[in-house]
C-alpha positions as semicolon CSV with decimal commas, in nm:
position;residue;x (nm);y (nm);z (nm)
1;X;-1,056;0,960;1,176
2;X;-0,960;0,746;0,841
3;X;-1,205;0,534;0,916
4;X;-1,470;0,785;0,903
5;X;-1,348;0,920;0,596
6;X;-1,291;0,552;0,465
7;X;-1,705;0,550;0,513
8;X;-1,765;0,864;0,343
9;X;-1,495;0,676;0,037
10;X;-1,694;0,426;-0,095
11;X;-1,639;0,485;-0,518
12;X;-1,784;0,280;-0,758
13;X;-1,501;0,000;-0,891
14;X;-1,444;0,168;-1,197
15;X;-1,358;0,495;-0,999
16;X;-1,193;0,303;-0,733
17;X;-0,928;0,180;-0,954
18;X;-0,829;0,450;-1,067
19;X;-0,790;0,599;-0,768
20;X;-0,608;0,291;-0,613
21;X;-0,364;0,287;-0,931
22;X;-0,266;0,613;-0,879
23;X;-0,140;0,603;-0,563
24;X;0,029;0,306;-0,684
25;X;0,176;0,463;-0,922
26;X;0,325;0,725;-0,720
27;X;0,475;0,451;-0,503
28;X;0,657;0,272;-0,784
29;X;0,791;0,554;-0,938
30;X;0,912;0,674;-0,588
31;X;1,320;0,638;-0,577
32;X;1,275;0,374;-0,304
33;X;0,922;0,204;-0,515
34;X;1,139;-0,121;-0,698
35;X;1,230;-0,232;-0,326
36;X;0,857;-0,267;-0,262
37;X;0,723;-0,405;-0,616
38;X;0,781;-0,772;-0,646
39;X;0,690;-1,027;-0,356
40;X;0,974;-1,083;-0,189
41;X;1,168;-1,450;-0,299
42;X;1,324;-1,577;0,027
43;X;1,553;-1,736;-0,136
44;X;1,709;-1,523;-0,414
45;X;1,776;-1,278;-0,086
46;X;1,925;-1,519;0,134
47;X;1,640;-1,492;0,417
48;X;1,521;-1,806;0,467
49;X;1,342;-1,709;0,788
50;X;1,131;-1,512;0,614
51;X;0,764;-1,671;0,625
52;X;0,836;-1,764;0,988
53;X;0,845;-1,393;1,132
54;X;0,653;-1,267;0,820
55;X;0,310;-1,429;0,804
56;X;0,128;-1,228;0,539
57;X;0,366;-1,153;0,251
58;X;0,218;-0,836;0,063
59;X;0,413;-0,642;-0,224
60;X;0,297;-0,335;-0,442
61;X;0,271;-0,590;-0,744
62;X;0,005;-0,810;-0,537
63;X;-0,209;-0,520;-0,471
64;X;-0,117;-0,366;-0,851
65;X;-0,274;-0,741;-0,922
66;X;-0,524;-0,751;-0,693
67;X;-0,655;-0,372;-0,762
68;X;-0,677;-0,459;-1,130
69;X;-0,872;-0,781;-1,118
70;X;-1,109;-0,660;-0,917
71;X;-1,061;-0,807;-0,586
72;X;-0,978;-0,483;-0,376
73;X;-1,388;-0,404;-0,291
74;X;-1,294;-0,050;-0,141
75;X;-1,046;0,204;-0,036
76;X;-1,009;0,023;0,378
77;X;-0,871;-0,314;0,180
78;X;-0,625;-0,125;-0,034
79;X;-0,507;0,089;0,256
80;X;-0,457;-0,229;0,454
81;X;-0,230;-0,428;0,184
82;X;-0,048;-0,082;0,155
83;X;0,011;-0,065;0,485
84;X;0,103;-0,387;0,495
85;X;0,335;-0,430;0,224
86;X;0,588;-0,162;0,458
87;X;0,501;-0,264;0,796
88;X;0,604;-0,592;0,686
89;X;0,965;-0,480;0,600
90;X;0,968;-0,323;0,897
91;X;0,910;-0,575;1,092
92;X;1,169;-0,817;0,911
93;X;1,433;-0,564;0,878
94;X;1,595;-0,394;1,174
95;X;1,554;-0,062;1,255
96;X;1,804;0,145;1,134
97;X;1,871;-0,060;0,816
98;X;1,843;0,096;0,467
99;X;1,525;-0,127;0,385
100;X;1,346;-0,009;0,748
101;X;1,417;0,341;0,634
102;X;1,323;0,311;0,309
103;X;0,977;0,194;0,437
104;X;0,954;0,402;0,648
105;X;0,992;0,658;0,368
106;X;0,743;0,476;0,172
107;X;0,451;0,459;0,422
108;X;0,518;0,790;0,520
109;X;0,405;0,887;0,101
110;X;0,156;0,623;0,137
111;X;-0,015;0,798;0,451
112;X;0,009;1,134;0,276
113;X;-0,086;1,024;-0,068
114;X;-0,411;0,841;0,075
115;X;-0,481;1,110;0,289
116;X;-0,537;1,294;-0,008
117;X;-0,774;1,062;-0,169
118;X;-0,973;1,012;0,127
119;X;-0,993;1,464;0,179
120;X;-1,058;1,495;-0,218
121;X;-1,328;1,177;-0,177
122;X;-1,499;1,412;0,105
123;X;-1,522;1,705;-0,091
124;X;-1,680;1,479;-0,368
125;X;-1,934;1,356;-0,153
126;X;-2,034;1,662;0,018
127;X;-2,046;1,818;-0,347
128;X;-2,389;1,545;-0,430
């Protein structure tokens, strides 16, 4: 289903930003958002094991970065490093942890927020 609507989503990379940094924005100002912002420093935190069960490090900073410069081509990519960014913590952090729950809590505004975009992107579409 998201990927048809992800089809249907293609905005020109002015629009796209905007879009993009608005969802972003809602994540960061989210109560949970600071866990998520900056890439995660194995070794301020004490996790050394990090990069070995987490191979693709993404952080709402990176794609804040990433979004800005240019190098996010269309609303699939930025859903992907999204999605990332909280499956990774899930995956490092137990299940039942604050940090698990708070991604979980994350993705869950993510999903909805995108969801959205992708329904208001639709309408757009359908309206030319």
């Amino acid at each position: 289903h998201t990927a048809s609507l992800n089809r249907v989503a293609q905005s020109p990379p002015a629009k796209l930003k905007l879009k993009c940094q608005g969802i972003l924005k809602g994540l960061q100002r989210h109560v949970h958002g600071w866990v998520f912002y900056q890439t995660v420093d194995p070794v301020q935190l004490g996790i050394p094991d990090y990069f070995e069960i987490i191979k693709k490090p993404m952080d709402l900073s990176t794609i804040q970065k990433r979004v800005e410069s240019g190098s996010i081509n269309d609303l699939e990519e930025f859903e992907a490093d999204c999605r990332l960014t909280f499956d990774n913590a899930m995956t490092y952090n137990q299940d039942g942890s604050a940090v698990h729950k708070m991604a979980q809590d994350l993705k869950a505004k993510f999903v909805e927020d995108f969801e959205k975009l992708l329904m208001s992107e639709k309408v757009e579409k359908e309206k030319e």
